[in-house]
LUMLUMVO-329036 format. One line per 3 residues: number of its first residue (from 1); for each residue x, y, z of C-alpha. Coordinates in pm, whole numbers. Layout:
BEGIN
NUM) X/Y/Z ~ ...
//
This chain:
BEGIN
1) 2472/-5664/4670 ~ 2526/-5368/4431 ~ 2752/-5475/4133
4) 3065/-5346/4081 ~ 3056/-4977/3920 ~ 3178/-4983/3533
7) 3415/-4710/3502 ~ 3472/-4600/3145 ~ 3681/-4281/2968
10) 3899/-4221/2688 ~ 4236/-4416/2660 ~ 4125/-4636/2997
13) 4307/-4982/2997 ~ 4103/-5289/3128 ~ 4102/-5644/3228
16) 3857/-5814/3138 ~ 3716/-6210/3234 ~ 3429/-6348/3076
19) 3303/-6741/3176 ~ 3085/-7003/3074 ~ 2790/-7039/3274
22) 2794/-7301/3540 ~ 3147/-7368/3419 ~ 3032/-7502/3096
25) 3284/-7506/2793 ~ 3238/-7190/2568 ~ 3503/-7291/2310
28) 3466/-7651/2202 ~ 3676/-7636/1894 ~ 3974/-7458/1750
31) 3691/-7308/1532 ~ 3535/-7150/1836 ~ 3827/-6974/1864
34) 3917/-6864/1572 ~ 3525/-6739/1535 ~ 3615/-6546/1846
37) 3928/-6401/1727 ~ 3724/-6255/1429 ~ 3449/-6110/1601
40) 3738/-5967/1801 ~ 3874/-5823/1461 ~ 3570/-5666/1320
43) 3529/-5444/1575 ~ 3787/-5277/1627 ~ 3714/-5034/1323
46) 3328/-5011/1445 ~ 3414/-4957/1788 ~ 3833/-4809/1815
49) 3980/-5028/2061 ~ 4305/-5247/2121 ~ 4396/-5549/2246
52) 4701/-5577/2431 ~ 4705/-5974/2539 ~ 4430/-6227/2520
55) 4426/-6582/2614 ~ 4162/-6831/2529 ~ 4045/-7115/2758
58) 3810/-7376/2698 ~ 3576/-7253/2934 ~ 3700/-6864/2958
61) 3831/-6581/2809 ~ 4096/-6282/2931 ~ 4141/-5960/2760
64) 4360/-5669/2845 ~ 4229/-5409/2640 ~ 4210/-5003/2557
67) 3958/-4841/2455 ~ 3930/-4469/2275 ~ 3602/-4416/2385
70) 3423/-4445/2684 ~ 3230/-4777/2520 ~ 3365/-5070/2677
73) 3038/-5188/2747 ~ 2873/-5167/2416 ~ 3221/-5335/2307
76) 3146/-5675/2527 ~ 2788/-5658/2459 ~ 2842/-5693/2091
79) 3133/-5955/2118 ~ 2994/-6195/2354 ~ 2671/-6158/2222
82) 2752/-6224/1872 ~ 2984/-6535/1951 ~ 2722/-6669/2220
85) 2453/-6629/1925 ~ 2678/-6805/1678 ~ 2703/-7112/1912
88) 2404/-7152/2030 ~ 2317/-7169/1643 ~ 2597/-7396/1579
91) 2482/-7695/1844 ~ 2117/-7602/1841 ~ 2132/-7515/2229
94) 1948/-7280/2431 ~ 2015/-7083/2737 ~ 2294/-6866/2833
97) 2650/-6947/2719 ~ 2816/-6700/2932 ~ 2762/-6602/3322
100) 2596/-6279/3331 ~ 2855/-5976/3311 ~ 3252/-6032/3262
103) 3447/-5932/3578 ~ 3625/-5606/3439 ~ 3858/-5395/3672
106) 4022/-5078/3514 ~ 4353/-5036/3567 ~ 4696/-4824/3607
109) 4816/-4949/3287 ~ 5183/-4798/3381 ~ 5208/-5006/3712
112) 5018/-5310/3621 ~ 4993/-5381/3257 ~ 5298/-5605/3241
115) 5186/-5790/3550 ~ 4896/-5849/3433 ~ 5008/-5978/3068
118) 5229/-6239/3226 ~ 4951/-6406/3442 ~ 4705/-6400/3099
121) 5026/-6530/2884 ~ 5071/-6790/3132 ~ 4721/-6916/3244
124) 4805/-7200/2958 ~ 5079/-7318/3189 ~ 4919/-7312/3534
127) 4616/-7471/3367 ~ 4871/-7776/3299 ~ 4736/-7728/2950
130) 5111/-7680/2813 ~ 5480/-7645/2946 ~ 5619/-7320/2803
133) 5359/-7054/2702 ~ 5471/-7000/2349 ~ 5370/-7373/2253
136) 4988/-7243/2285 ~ 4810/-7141/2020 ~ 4572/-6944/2157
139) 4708/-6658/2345 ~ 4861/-6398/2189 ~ 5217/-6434/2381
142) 5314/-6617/2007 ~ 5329/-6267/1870 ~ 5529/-6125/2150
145) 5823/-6384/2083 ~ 5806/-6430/1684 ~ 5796/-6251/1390
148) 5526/-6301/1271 ~ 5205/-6078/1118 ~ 5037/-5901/1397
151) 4600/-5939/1384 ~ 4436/-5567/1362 ~ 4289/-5598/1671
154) 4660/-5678/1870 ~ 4844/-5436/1993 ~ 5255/-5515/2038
157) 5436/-5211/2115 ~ 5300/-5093/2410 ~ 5457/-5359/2646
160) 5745/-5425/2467 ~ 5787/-5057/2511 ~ 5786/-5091/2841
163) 6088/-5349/2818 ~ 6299/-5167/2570 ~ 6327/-4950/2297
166) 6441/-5189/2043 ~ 6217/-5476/1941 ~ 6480/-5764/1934
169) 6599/-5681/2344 ~ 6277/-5600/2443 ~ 6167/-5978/2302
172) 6415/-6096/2493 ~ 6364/-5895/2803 ~ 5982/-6000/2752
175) 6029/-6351/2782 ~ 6311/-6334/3075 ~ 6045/-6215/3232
178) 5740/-6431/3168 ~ 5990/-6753/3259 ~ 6054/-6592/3581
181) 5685/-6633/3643 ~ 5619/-6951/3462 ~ 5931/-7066/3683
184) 5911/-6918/4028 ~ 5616/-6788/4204 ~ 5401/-6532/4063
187) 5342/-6252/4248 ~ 4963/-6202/4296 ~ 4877/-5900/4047
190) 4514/-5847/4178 ~ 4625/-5785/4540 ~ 4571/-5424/4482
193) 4202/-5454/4377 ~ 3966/-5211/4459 ~ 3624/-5278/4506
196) 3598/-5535/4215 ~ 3658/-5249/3993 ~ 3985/-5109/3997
199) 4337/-5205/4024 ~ 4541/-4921/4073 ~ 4718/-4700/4377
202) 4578/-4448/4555 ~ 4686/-4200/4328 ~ 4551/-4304/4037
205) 4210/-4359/4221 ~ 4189/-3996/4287 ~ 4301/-3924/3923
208) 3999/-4124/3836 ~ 3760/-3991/4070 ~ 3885/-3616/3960
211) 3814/-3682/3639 ~ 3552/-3884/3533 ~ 3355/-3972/3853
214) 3248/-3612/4047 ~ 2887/-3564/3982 ~ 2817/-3930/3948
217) 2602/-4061/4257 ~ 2776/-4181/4570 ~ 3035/-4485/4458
220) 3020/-4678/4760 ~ 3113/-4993/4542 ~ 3464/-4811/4507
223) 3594/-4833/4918 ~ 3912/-4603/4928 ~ 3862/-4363/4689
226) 3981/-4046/4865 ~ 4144/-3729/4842 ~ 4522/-3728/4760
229) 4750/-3438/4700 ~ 4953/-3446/4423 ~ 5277/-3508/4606
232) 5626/-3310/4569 ~ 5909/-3572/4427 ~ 6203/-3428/4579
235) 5977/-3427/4956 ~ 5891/-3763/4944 ~ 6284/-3841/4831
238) 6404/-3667/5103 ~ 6218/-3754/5349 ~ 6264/-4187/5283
241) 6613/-4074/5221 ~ 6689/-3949/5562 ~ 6461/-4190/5714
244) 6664/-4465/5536 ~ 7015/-4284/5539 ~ 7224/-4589/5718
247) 7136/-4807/5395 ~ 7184/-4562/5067 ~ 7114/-4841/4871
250) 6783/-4930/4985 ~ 6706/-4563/5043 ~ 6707/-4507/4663
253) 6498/-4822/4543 ~ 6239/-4719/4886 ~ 6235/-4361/4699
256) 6154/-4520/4350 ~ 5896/-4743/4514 ~ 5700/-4452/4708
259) 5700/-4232/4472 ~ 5539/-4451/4256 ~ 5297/-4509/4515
262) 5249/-4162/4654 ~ 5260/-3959/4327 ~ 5014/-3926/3999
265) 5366/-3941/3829 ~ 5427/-4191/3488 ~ 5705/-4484/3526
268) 5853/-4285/3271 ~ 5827/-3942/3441 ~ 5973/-4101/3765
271) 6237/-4270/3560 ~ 6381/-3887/3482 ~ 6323/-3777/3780
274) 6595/-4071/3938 ~ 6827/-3959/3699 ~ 6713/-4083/3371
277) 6644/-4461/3466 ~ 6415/-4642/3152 ~ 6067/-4756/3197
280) 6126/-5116/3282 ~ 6409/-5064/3477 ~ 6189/-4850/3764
283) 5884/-5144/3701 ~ 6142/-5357/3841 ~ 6242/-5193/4111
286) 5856/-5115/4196 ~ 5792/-5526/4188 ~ 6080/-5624/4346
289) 6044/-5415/4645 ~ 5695/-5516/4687 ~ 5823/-5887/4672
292) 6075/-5798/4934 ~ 5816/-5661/5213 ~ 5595/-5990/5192
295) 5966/-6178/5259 ~ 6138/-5928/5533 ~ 5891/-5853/5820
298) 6185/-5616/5907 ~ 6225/-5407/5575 ~ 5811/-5459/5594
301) 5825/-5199/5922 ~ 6080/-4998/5763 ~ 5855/-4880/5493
304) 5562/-4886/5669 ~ 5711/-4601/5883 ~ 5828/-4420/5584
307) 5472/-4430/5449 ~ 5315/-4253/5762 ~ 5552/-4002/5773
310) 5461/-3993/5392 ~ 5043/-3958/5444 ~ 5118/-3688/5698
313) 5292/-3520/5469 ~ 5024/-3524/5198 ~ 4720/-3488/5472
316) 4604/-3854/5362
//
């Protein structure tokens, strides 16, 4: 089985897993970790990248993580390879500490970076490890909720961007919205997975393939990575809203929803485009909506037959 292809470019935002091999513990101290953390540290100068959340487990890691340069594979190399030297050293062990790669899938950091941060913020919790993920000390959720110095390698303002403008509301809006996880059911944020490589829509897979896969050999480890025109706003808005005229309501958040899904368009550029609605606010609508079609077989069909008369339009 061919593994998954490693996709890398300037500014690309991952997710990235890394295990013990055989399930073995790779942290079996608070040490560990904090030996982790620095390795983490030193290279960010040597290597330019950020780290948006982390969360360490006693026998894994999670990283979402942006890198400057297309080097997210040197990056790993060097930071699981100088923490899996410094504990084999420590307990005079041999053998591998880690199973082989770490699972990595690139993603549409605009559609599924906050998704994503919630399930790393809360692994802690579903792990039964703690009640409330802020009373764990190893995750960086901590530096989300308090005021408190920020590590070089963490990155802060990029998701609470995404909440608010203002630090204080966009705390608050922050953890609203990791309890709603921690207290309901989280929504699966892998479902869109591609290949065991990316986790994005179909627009951003053809923004990808434009750019930084034509001339590499065939990607047959990517399935669904096709041609998609770079859809008109105001087409696809007319055309759910007349589809969906009876219910105005719905009509709009459908709109929000597949244009998101049918366009190469920002959260923020489709937040002026429905008359200056913020970041967050169209993220919601986005995650709600997709909540709603696993719950309403009958909205489920509604959309659905928006979408076809959606591909036709774009010749997907």
């Amino acid at each position: 089985m061919a593994r998954p292809l490693r996709i890398e470019y300037p500014g690309a935002f991952y997710h990235v897993i890394s295990r013990g091999n055989a399930r073995q513990k790779i942290f079996v101290s608070d040490l560990d970790k904090e030996k982790f953390l620095s390795y983490l540290e030193t290279g960010v100068d040597r290597f330019c990248y950020k780290v948006h959340a982390y969360c360490l487990l006693d026998n894994h890691y999670h990283l979402l993580m942006e890198t400057a340069a297309p080097n997210l594979s040197k990056i790993l190399q060097r930071l699981n390879s100088a923490y899996a030297t410094y504990f084999s050293r420590k307990r005079n062990q041999t053998g591998h500490l880690l199973q082989g790669r770490p699972k990595v899938l690139l993603i549409d950091k605009d559609a599924y970076a906050l998704e994503l941060s919630r399930y790393i913020h809360l692994n802690p919790v579903r792990a039964g490890i703690v009640r409330r993920p802020e009373q764990y000390r190893w995750s960086s959720y901590v530096y989300y909720m308090k005021r408190v110095p920020v590590p070089a390698y963490l990155e802060t303002s990029f998701l609470l961007g995404q909440f608010d403008k203002k630090e204080t509301a966009a705390r608050d809006e922050m953890r609203n919205f990791v309890e709603a996880g921690r207290k309901g059911k989280l929504p699966d944020p892998f479902k869109d997975e591609r290949g065991g490589a990316i986790l994005g829509s179909e627009a951003f897979i053809h923004m990808v393939r434009a750019k930084f896969l034509m001339g590499r050999k065939k990607d047959r480890e990517l399935p669904g990575l096709r041609g998609l025109k770079s859809t008109d706003l105001w087409s696809v808005r007319g055309l759910v809203e007349e589809s969906l005229k009876n219910n105005p309501k719905l009509a709009k958040k459908a709109a929000i929803y597949l244009c998101r899904k049918y366009s190469e368009r920002t959260l923020g550029e489709l937040g002026e485009f429905f008359e200056g609605l913020s970041v967050s606010a169209v993220n919601q609508v986005v995650r709600r909506l997709d909540g709603l079609r696993l719950q309403d077989r009958a909205l489920d069909q509604k959309i659905k037959s928006v979408e076809s008369a959606i591909r036709k339009l774009c010749n997907v």
